[in-house]
N, C-alpha and C positions, 0 to 999 in steps of 0.2 A: 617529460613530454617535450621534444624537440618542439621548436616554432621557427619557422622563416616565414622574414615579411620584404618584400621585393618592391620599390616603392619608387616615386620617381622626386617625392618632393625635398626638400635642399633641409628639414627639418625632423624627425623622427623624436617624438614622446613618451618614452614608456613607464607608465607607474605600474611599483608593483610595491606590496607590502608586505613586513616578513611574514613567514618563514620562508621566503623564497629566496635561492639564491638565482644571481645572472651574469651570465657570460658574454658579452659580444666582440665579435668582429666587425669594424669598418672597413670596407673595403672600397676606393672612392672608383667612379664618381658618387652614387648614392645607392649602393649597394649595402644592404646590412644585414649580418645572418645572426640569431641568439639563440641561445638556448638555454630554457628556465626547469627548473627544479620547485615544486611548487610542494610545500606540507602542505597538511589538515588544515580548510580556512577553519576561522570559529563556525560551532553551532547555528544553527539555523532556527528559528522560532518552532516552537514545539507546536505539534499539528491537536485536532481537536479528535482526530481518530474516528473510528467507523463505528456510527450506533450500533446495538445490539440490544436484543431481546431473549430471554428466556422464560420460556410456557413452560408450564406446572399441570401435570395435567394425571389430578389425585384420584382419577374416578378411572379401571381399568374399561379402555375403548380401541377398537380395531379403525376409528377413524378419529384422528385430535382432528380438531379447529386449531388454529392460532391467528389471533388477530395480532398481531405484532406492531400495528401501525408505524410502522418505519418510513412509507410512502417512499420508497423505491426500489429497484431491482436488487433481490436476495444472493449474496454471493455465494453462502454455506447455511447449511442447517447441519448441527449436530443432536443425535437422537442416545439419551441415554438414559438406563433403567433408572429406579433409585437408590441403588445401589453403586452408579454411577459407573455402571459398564455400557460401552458404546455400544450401539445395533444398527441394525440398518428396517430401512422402511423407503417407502417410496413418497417421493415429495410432489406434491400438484400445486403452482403458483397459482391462485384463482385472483389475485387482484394487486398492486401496488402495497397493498395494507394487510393479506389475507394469505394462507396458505393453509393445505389439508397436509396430514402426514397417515398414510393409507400402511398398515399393519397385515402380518398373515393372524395374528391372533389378536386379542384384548390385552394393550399394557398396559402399565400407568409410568411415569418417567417424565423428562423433560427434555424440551425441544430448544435448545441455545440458537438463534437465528443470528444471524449476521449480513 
């Protein structure tokens, strides 16, 4: 990632920490051009990741409920038999906590929210 820093002060700082290599040129009066080569810094704190919910829903119905209580906007809903083949169905968000999953027939299956 080329970098040029065009500066007017009599002083120039630059930390860097491996794995990075640097190259510069001075060029006076306070002219400096560099160019860094930066690896992978370390890891980053591991995130806590996106709630999820998965409905169960043992009784064959052409309309689930799912209360999911997540309390906030649904990114994906995955709908699958219990047999664990994916289908489709239409999804109606009625609340922050709540969601219908509207069927052409009566399944039973589960609704993985996310």
């Amino acid at each position: 990632m080329p970098l040029t820093l065009d500066c007017q002060a009599t002083e120039l700082r630059l930390v860097v920490q491996p794995p990075a290599q640097i190259q510069a040129v001075v060029q006076p009066p306070a002219s400096i051009v560099a160019q860094l080569s930066v690896g992978q810094g370390p890891a980053g704190p591991s995130g806590a990741g996106l709630a999820s919910y998965t409905h169960n829903q043992a009784s064959a119905s052409a309309v689930w409920t799912v209360n999911h209580n997540l309390n906030r906007d649904i990114s994906a809903v995955s709908l699958r038999t219990v047999g664990g083949v994916e289908f489709e169905g239409e999804v109606l968000i009625t609340s922050l906590n709540q969601l219908l999953v509207l069927l052409a027939a009566p399944a039973t299956g589960t609704a993985h929210v996310i």
